[in-house]
C-alpha positions as CSV (number, residue, x, y, z in Angstrom):
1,X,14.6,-37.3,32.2
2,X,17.5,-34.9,31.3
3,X,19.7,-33.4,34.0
4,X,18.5,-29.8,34.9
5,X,20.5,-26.8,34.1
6,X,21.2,-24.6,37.1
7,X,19.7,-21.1,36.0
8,X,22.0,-19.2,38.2
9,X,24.9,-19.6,35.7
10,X,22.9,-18.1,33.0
11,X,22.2,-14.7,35.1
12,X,23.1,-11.3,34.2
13,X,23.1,-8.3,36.0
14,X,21.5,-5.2,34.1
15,X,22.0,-2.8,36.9
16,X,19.8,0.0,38.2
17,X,16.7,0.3,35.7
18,X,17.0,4.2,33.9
19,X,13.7,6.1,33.6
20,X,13.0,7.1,30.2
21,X,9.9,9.6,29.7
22,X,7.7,8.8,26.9
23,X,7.3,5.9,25.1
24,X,8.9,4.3,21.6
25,X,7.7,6.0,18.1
26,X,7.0,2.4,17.4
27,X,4.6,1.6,20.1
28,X,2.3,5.1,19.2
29,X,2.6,3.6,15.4
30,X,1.1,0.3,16.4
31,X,-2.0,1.5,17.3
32,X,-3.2,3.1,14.6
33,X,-4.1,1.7,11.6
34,X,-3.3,2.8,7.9
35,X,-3.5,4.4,5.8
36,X,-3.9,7.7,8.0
37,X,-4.4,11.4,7.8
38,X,-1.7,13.7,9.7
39,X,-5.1,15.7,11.0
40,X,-6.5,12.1,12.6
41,X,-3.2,11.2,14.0
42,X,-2.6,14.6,15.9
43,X,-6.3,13.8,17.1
44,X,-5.9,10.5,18.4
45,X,-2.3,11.0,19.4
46,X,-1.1,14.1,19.3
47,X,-0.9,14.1,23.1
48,X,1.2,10.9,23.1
49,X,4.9,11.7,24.2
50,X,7.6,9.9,21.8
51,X,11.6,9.6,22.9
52,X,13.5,11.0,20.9
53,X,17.4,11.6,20.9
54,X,16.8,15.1,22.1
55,X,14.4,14.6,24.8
56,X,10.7,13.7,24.9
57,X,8.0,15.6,22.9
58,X,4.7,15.3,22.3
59,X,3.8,13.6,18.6
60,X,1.9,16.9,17.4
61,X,4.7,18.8,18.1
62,X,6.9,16.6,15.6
63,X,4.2,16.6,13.0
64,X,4.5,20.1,12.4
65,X,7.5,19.5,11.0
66,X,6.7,16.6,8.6
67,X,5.6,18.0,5.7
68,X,3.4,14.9,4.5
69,X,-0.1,14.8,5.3
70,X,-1.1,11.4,4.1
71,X,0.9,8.6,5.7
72,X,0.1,5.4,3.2
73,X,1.6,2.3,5.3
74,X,3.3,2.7,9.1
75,X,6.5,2.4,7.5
76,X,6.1,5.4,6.0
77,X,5.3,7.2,9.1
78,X,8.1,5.8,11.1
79,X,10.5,7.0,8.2
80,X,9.1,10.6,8.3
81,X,8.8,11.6,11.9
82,X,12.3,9.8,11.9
83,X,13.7,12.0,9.6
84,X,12.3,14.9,12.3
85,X,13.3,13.5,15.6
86,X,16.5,11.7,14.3
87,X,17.8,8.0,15.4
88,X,19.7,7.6,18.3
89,X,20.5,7.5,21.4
90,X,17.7,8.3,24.1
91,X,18.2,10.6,27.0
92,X,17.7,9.3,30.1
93,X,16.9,10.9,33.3
């Protein structure tokens, strides 16, 4: 048998673990399916809070500013409520 590595080499430290209120656009994307209305998604998510660079706000509250109301693929709704909450950084607590 092959000698065993010692694990303890191989360890980083990440440091304290940083809140971050709401949860990733991408996760609220995965669950529903597609093609989708904007009215359906602000009913089965629009209470979901998303991260965004500026803070955390709830989904309906960044449809309102995507003009689309017919998302054809998830790719497409990623891209537009991107274009909203913008992609960067996330503030953290």
């Amino acid at each position: 048998m092959a000698e065993e590595e010692d694990d303890e080499g191989s360890v980083v430290e990440l440091g304290e673990e940083t809140p971050v209120e709401g949860q990733p656009l991408a996760r609220v994307a995965a669950r529903l399916t597609w093609p989708h209305e904007k009215s359906r998604i602000i009913n089965q998510e629009g209470d979901s809070v998303v991260r965004t660079p500026s803070g955390p706000q709830t989904l309906s509250d960044v449809l309102e500013s995507v003009d689309e109301t017919y998302f054809d693929s998830r790719q497409t709704f990623v891209d537009l409520v991107r274009d909203v909450i913008g992609d960067g950084a996330v503030k953290t607590e």
